[in-house]
DRENDREN-524506 format. One line per field, with one value per residue (C-alpha): residue in three letters; x, y, z. Coordinates in pm, whole numbers. Example, Ala and Ser with C-alpha at 12.3 -4.5 7.8 and 13.67 -1.06 7.14 Angstrom:
<pts>
code	(ALA SER) $
c1	(1230 1367) $
c2	(-450 -106) $
c3	(780 714) $
</pts>
This chain:
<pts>
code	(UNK UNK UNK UNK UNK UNK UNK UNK UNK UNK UNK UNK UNK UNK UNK UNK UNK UNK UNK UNK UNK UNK UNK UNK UNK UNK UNK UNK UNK UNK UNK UNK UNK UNK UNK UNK UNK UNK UNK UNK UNK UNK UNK UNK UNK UNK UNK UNK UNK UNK UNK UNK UNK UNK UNK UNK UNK UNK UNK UNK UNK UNK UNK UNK UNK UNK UNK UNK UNK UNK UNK UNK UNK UNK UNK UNK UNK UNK UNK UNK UNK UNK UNK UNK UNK UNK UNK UNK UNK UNK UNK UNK UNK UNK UNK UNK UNK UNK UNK UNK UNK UNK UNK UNK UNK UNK UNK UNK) $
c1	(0 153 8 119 61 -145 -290 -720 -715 -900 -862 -507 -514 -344 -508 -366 -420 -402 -252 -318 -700 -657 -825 -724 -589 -625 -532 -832 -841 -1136 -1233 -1309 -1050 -1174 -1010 -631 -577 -560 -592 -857 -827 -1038 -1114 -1179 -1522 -1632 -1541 -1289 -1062 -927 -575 -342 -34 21 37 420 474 244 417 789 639 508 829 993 834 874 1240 1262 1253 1030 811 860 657 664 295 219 -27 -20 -332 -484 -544 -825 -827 -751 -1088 -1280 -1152 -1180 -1549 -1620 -1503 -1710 -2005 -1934 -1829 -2084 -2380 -2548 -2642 -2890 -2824 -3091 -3384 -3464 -3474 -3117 -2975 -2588) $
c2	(0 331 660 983 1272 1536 1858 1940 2213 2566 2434 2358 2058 1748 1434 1072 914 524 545 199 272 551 536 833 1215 1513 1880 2089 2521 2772 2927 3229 3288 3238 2910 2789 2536 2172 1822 1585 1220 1030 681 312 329 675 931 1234 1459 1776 1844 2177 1973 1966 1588 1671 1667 1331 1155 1239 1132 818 732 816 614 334 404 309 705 771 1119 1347 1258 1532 1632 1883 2107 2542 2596 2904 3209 3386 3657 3341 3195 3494 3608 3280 3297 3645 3529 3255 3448 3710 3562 3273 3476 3453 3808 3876 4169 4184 4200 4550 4457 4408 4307 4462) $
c3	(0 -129 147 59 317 67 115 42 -215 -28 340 361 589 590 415 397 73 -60 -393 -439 -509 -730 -1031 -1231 -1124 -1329 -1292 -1242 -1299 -1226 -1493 -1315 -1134 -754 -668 -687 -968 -776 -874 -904 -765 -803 -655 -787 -616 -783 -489 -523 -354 -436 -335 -355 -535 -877 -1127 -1126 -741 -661 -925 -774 -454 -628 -811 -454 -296 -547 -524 -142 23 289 297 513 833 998 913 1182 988 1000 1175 1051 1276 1367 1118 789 895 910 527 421 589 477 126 65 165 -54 -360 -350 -423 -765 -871 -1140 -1236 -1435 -1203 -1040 -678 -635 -314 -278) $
</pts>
């Protein structure tokens, strides 16, 4: 069993993953500009995960790990402050709003 120590793309936490029932990654990018690019794994059974790292990186870690060296295990994770969850809070509730700006009662 091959686990690699990834990262969730948007919350920045720590996630342990079982490369052995990987089906298929692929990069993924937002179109409009609101989300870091991440990549897409997803699993033999159907299910996905989103993580920050890029094809390149997982598949050094891969061949890595194929090649005998160990990851890093020292996997204590930056917990965010405060102020990071209320932007990140404040963000989400902004930005996730559909608009119509076509309608005349308009809510800004």
């Amino acid at each position: 069993m091959r686990f690699l120590k990834l990262t969730f793309a948007g919350k920045n936490t720590a996630t342990i993953v079982n490369m052995d029932s990987v089906r298929t990654m692929y990069r993924i990018t937002d179109h409009t500009g609101r989300y870091e690019p991440s990549t897409k794994i997803v699993y033999k059974d159907g299910e996905f995960l989103n993580v920050a790292e890029d094809l390149q990186t997982i598949l050094k870690l891969i061949n890595n790990f194929n090649a005998g060296h160990e990851q890093d295990t020292d996997w204590e994770e930056d917990v965010p402050t405060v102020e990071q969850k209320l932007e990140t809070s404040y963000r989400r509730r902004t930005y996730s709003k559909e608009r119509n700006f076509n309608s005349i009662n308009q809510d800004f």
